[in-house]
mmCIF entry with sequence, helices, sheets and N, C-alpha, C, O atoms, coordinates in Angstrom:
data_MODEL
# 
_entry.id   MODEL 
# 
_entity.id                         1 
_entity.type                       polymer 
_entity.pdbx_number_of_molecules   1 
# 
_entity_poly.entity_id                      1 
_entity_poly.type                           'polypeptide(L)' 
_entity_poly.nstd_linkage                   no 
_entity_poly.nstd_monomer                   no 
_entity_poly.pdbx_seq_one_letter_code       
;(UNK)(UNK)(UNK)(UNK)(UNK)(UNK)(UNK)(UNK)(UNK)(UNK)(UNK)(UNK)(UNK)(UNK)(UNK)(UNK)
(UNK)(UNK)(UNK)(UNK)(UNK)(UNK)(UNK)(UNK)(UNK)(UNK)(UNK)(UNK)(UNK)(UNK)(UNK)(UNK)
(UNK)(UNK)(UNK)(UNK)(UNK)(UNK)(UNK)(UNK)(UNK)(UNK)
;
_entity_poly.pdbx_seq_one_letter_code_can   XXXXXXXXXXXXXXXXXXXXXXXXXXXXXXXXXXXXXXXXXX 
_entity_poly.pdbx_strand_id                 A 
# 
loop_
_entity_poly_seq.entity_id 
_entity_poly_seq.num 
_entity_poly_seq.mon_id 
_entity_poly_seq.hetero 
1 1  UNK n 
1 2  UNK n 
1 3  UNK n 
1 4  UNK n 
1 5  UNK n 
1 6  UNK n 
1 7  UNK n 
1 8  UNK n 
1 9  UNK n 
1 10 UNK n 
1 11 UNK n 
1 12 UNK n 
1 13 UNK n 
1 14 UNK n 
1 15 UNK n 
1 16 UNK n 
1 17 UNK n 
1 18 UNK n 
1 19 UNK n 
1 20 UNK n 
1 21 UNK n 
1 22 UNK n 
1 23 UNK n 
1 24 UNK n 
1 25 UNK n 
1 26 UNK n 
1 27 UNK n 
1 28 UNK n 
1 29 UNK n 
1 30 UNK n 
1 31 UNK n 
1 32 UNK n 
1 33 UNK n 
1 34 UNK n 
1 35 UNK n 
1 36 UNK n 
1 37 UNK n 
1 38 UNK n 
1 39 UNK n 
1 40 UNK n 
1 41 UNK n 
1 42 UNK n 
# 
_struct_asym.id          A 
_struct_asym.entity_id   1 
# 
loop_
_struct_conf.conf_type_id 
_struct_conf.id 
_struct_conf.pdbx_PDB_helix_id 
_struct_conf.beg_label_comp_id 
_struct_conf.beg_label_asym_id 
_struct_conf.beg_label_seq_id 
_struct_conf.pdbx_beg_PDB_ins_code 
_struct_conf.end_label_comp_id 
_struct_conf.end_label_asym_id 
_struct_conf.end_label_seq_id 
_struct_conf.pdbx_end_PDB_ins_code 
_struct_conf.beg_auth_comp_id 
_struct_conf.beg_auth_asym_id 
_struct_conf.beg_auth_seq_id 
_struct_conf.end_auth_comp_id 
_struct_conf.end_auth_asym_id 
_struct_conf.end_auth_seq_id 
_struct_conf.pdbx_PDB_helix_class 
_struct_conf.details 
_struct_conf.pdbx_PDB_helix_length 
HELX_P HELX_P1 AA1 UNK A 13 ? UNK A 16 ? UNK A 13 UNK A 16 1 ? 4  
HELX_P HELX_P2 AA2 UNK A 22 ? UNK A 39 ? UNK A 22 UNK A 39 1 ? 18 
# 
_struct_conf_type.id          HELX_P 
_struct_conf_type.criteria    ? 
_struct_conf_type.reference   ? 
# 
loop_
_atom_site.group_PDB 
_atom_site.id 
_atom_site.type_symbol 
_atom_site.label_atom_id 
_atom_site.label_alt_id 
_atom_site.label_comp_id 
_atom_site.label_asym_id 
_atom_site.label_entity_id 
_atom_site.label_seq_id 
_atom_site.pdbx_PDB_ins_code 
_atom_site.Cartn_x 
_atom_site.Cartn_y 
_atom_site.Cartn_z 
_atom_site.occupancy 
_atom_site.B_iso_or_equiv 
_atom_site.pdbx_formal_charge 
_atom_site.auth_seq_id 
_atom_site.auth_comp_id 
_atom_site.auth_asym_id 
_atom_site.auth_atom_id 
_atom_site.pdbx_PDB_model_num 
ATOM 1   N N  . UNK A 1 1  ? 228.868 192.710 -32.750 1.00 0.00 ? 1  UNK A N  1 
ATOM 2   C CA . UNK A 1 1  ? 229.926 193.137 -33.636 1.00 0.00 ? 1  UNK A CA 1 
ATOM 3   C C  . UNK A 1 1  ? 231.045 193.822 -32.847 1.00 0.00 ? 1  UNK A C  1 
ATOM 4   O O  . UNK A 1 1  ? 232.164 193.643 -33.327 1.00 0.00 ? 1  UNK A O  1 
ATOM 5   N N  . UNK A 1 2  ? 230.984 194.538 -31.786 1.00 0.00 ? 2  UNK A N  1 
ATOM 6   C CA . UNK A 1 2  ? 231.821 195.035 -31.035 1.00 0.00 ? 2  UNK A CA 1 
ATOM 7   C C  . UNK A 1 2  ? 232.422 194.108 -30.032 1.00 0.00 ? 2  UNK A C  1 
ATOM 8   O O  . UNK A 1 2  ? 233.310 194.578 -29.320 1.00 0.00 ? 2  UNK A O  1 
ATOM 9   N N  . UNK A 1 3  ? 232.069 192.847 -29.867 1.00 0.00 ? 3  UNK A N  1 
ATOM 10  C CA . UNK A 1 3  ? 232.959 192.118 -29.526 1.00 0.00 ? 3  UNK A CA 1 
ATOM 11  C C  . UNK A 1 3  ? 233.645 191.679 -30.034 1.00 0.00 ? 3  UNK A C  1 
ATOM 12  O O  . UNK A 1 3  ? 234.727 191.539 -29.463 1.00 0.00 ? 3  UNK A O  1 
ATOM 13  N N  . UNK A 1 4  ? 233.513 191.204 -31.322 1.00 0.00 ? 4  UNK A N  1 
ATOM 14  C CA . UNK A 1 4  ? 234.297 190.775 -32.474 1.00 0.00 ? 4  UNK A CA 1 
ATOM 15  C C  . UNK A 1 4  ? 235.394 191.597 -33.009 1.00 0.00 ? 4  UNK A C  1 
ATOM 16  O O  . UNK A 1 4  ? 236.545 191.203 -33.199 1.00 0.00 ? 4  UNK A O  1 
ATOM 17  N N  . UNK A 1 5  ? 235.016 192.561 -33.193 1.00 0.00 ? 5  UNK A N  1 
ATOM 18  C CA . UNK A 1 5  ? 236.316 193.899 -33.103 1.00 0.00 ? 5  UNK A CA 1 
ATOM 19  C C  . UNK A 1 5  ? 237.138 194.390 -32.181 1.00 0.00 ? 5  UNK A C  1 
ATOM 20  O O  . UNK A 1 5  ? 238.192 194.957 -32.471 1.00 0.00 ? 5  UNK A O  1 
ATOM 21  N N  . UNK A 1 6  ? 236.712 194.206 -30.984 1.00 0.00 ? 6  UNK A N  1 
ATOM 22  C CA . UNK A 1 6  ? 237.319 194.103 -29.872 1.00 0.00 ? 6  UNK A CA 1 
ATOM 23  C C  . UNK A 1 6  ? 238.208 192.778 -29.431 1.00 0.00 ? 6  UNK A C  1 
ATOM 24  O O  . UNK A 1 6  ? 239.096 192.823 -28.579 1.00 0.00 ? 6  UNK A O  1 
ATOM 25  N N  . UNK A 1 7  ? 237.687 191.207 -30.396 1.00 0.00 ? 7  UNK A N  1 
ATOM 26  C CA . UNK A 1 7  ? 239.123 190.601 -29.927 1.00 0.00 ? 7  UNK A CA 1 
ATOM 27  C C  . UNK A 1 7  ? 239.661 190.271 -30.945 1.00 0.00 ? 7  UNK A C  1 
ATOM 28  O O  . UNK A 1 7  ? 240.363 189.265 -30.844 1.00 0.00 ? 7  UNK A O  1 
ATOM 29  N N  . UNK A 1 8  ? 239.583 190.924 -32.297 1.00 0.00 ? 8  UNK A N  1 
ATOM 30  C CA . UNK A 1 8  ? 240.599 190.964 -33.474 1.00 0.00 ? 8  UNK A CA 1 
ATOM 31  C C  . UNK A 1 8  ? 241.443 192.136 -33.270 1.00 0.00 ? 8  UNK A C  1 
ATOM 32  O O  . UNK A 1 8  ? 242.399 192.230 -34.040 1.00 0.00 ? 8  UNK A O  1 
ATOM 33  N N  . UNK A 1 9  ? 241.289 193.050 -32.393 1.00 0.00 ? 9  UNK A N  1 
ATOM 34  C CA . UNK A 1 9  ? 242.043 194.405 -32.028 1.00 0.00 ? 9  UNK A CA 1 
ATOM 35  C C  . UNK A 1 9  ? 242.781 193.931 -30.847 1.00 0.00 ? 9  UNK A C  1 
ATOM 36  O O  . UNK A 1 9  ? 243.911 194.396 -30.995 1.00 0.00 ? 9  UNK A O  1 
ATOM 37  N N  . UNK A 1 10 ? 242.757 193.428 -30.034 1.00 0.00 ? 10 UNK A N  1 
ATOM 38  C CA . UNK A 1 10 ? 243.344 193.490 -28.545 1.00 0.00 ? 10 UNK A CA 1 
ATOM 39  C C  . UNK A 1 10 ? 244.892 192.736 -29.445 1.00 0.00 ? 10 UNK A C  1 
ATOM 40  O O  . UNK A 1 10 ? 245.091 192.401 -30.613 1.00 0.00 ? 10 UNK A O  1 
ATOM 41  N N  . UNK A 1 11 ? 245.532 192.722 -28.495 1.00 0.00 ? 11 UNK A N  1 
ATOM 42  C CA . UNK A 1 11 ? 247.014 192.555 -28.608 1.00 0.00 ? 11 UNK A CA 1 
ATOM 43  C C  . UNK A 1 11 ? 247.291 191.184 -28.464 1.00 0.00 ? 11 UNK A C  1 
ATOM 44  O O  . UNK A 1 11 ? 247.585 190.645 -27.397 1.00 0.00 ? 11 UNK A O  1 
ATOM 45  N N  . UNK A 1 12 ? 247.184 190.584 -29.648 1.00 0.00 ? 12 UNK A N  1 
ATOM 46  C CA . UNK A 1 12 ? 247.461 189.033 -29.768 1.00 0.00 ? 12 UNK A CA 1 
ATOM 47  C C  . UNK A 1 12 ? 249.219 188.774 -30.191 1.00 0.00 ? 12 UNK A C  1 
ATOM 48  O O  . UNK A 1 12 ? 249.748 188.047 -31.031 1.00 0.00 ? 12 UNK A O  1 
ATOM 49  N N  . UNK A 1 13 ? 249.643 189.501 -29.427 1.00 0.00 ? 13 UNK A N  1 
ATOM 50  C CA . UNK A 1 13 ? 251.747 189.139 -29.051 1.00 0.00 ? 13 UNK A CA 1 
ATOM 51  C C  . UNK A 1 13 ? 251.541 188.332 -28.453 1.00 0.00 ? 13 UNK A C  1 
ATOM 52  O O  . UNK A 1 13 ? 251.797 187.345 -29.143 1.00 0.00 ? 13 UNK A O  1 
ATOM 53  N N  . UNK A 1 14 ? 251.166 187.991 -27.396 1.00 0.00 ? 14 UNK A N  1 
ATOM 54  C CA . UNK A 1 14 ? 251.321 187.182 -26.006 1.00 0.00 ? 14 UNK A CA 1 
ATOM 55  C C  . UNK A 1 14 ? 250.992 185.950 -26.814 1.00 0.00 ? 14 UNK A C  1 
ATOM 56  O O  . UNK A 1 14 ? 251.948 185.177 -26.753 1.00 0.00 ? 14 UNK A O  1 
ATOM 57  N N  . UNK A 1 15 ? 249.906 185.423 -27.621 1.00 0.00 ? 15 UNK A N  1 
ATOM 58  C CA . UNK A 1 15 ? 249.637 184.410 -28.476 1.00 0.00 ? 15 UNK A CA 1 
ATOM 59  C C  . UNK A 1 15 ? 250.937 183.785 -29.555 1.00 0.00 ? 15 UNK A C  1 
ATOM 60  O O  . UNK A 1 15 ? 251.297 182.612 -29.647 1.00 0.00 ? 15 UNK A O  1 
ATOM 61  N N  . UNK A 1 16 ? 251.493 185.019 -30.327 1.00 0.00 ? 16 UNK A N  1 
ATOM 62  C CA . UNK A 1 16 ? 252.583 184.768 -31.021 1.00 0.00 ? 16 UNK A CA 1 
ATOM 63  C C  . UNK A 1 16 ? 251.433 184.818 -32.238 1.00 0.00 ? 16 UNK A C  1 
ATOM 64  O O  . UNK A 1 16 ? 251.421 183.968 -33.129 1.00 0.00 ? 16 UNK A O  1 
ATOM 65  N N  . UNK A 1 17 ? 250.479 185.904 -32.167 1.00 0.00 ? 17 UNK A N  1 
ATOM 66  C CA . UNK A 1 17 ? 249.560 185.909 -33.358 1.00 0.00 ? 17 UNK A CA 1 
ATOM 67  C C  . UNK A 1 17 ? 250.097 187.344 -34.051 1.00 0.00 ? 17 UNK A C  1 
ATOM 68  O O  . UNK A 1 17 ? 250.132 188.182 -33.150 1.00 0.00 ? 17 UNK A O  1 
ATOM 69  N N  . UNK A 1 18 ? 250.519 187.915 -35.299 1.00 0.00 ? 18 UNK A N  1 
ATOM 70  C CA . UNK A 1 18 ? 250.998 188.884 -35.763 1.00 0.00 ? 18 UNK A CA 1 
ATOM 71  C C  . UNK A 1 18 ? 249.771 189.070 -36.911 1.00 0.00 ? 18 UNK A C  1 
ATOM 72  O O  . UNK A 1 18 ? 249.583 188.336 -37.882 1.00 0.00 ? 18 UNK A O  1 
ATOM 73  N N  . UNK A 1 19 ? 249.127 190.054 -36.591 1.00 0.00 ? 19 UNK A N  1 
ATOM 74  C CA . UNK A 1 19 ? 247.699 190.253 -38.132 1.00 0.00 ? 19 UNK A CA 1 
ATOM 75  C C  . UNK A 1 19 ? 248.485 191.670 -38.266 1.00 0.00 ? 19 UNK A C  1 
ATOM 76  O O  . UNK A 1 19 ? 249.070 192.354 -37.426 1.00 0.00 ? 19 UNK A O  1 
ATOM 77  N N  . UNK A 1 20 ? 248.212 191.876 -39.993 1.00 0.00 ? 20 UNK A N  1 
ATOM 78  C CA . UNK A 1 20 ? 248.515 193.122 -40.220 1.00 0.00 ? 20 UNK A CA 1 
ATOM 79  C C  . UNK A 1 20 ? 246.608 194.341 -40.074 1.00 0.00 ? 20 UNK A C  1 
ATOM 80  O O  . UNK A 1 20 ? 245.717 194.269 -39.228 1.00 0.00 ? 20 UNK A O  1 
ATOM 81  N N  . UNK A 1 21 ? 246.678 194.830 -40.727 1.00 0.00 ? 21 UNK A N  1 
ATOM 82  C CA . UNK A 1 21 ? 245.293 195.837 -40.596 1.00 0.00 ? 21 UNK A CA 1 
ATOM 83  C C  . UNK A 1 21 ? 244.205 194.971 -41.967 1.00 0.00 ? 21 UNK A C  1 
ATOM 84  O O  . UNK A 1 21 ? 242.983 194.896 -42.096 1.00 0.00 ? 21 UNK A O  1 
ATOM 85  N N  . UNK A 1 22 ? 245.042 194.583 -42.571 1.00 0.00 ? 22 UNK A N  1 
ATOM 86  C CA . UNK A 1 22 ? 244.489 193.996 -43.875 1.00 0.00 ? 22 UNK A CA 1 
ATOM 87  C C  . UNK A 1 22 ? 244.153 192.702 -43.402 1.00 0.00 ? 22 UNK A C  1 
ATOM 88  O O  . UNK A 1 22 ? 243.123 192.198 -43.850 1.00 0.00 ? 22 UNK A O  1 
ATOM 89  N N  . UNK A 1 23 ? 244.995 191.922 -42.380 1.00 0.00 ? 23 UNK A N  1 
ATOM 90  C CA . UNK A 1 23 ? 244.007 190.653 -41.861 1.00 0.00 ? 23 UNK A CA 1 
ATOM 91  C C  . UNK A 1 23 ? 243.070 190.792 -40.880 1.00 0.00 ? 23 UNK A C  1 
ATOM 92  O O  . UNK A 1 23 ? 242.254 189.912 -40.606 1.00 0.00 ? 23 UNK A O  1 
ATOM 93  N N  . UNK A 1 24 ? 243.154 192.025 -40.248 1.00 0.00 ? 24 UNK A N  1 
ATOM 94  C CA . UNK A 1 24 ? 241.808 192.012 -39.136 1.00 0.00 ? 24 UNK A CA 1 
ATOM 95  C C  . UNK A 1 24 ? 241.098 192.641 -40.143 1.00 0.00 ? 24 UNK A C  1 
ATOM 96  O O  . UNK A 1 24 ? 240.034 192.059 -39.932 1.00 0.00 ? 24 UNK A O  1 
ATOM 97  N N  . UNK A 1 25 ? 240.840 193.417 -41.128 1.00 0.00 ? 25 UNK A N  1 
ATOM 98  C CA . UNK A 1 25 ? 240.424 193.855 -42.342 1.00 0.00 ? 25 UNK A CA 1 
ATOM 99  C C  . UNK A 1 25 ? 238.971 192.749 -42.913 1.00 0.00 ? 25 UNK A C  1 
ATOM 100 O O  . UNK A 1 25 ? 237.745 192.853 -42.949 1.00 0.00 ? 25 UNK A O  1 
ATOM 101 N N  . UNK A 1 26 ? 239.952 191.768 -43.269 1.00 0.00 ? 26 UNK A N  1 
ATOM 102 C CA . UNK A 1 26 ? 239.265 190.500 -43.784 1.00 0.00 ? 26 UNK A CA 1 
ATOM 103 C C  . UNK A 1 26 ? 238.696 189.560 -42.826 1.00 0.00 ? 26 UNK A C  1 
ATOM 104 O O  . UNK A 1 26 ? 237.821 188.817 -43.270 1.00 0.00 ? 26 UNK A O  1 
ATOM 105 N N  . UNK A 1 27 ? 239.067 189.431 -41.430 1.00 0.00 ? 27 UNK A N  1 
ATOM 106 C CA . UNK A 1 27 ? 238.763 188.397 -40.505 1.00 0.00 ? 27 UNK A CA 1 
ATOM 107 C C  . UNK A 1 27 ? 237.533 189.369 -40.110 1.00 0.00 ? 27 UNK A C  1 
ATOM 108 O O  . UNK A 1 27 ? 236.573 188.601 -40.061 1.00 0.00 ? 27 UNK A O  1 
ATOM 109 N N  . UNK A 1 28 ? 237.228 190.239 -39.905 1.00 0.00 ? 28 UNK A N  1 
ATOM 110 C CA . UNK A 1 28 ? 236.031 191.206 -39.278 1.00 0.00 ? 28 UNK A CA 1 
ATOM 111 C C  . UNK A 1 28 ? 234.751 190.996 -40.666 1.00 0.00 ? 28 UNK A C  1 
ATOM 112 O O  . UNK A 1 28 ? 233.555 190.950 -40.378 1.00 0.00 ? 28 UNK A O  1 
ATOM 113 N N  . UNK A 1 29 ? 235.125 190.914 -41.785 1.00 0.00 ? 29 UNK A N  1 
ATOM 114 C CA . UNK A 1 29 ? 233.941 190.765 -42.734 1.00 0.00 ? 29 UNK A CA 1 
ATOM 115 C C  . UNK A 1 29 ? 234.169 189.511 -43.040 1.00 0.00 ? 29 UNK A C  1 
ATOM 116 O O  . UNK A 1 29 ? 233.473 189.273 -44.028 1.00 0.00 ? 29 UNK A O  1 
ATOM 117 N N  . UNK A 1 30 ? 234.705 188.668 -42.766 1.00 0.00 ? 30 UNK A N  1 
ATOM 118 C CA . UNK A 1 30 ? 234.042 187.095 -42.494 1.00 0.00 ? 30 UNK A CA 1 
ATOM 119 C C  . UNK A 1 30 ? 233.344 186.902 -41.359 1.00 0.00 ? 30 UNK A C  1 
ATOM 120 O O  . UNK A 1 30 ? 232.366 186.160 -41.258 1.00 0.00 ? 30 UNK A O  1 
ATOM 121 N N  . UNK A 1 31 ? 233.822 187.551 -40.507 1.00 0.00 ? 31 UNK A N  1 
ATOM 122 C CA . UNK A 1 31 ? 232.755 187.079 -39.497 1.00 0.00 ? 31 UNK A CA 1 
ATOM 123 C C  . UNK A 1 31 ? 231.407 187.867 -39.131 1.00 0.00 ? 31 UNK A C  1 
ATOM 124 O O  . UNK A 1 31 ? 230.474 187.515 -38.409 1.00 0.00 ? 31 UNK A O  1 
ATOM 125 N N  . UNK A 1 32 ? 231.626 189.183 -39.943 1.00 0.00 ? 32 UNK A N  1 
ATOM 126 C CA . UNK A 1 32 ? 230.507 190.037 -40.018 1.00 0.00 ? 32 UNK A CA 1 
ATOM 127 C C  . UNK A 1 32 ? 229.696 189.119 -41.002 1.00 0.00 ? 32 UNK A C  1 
ATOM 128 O O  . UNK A 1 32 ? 228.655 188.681 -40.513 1.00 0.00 ? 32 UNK A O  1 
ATOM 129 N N  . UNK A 1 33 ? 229.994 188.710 -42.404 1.00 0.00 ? 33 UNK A N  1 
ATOM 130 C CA . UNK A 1 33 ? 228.983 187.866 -43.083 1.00 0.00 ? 33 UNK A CA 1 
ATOM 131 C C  . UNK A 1 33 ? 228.861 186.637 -42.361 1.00 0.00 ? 33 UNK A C  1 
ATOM 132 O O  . UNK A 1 33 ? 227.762 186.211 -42.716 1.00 0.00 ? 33 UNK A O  1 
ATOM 133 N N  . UNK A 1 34 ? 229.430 185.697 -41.429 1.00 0.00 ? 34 UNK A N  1 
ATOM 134 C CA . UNK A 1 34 ? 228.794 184.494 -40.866 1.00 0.00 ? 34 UNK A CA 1 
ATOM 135 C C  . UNK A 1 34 ? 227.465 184.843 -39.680 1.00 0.00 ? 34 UNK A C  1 
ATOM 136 O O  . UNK A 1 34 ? 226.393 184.245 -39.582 1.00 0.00 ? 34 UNK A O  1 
ATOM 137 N N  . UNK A 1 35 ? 227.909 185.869 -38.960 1.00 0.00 ? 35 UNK A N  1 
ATOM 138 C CA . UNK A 1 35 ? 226.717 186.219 -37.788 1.00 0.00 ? 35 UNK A CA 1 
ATOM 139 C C  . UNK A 1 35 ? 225.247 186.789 -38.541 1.00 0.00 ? 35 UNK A C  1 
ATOM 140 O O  . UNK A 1 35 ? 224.125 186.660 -38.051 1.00 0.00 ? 35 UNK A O  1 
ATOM 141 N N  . UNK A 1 36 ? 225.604 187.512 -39.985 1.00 0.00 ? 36 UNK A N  1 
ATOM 142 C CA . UNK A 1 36 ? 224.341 187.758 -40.353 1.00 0.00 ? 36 UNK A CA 1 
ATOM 143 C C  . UNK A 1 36 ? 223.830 186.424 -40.741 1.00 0.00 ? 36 UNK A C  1 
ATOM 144 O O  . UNK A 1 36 ? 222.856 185.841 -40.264 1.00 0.00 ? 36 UNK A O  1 
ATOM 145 N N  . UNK A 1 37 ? 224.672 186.006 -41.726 1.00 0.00 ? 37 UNK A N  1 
ATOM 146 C CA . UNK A 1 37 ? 223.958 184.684 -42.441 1.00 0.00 ? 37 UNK A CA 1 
ATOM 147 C C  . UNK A 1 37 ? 223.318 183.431 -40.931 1.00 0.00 ? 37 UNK A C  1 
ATOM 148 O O  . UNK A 1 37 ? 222.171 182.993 -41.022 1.00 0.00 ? 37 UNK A O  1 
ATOM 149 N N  . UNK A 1 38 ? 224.003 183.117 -39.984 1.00 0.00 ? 38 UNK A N  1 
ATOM 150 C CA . UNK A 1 38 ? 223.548 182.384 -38.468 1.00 0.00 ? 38 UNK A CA 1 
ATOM 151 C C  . UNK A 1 38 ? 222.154 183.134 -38.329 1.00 0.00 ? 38 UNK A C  1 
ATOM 152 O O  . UNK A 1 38 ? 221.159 182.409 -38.322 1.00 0.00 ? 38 UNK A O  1 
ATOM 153 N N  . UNK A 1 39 ? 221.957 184.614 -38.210 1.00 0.00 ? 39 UNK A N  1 
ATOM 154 C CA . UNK A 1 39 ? 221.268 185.264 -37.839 1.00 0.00 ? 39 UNK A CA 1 
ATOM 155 C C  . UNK A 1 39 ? 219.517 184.968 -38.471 1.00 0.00 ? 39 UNK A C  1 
ATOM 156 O O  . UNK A 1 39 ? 218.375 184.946 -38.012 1.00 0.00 ? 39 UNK A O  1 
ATOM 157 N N  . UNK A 1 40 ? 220.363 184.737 -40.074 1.00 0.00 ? 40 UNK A N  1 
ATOM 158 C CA . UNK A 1 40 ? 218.860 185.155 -40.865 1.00 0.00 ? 40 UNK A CA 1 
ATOM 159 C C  . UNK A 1 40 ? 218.436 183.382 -40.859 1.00 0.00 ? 40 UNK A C  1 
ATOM 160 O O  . UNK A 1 40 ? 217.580 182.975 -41.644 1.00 0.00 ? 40 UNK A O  1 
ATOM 161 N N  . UNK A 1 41 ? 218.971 182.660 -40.122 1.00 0.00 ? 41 UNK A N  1 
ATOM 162 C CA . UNK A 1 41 ? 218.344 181.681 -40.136 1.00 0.00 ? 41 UNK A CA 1 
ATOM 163 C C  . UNK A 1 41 ? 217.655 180.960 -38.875 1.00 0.00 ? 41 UNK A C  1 
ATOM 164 O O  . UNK A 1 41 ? 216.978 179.936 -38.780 1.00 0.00 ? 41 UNK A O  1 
ATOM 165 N N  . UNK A 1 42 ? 218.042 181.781 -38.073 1.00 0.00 ? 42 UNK A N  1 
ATOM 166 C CA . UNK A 1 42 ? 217.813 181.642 -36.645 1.00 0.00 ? 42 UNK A CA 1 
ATOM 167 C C  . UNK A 1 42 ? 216.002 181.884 -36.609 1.00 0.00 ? 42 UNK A C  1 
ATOM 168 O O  . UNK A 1 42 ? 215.394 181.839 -35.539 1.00 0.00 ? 42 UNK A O  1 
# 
């Protein structure tokens, strides 16, 4: 999970990627619910 927060946080200018707090908001609990759900089937 701390990688995942760590590259929805790093500084995606150089990309020409602009997220407000409300899209790393939502992109962090989608991908927090896909790694559990991968997880519980693993």
């Amino acid at each position: 999970m701390r990688y995942v927060l760590a590259a929805l946080m790093e500084d995606a200018g150089e990309d020409g990627i602009n997220l407000t707090e409300e899209d790393i908001g939502s992109l962090f609990m989608l991908f927090k619910t896909e790694i559990e759900v991968l997880d519980k089937r693993a």
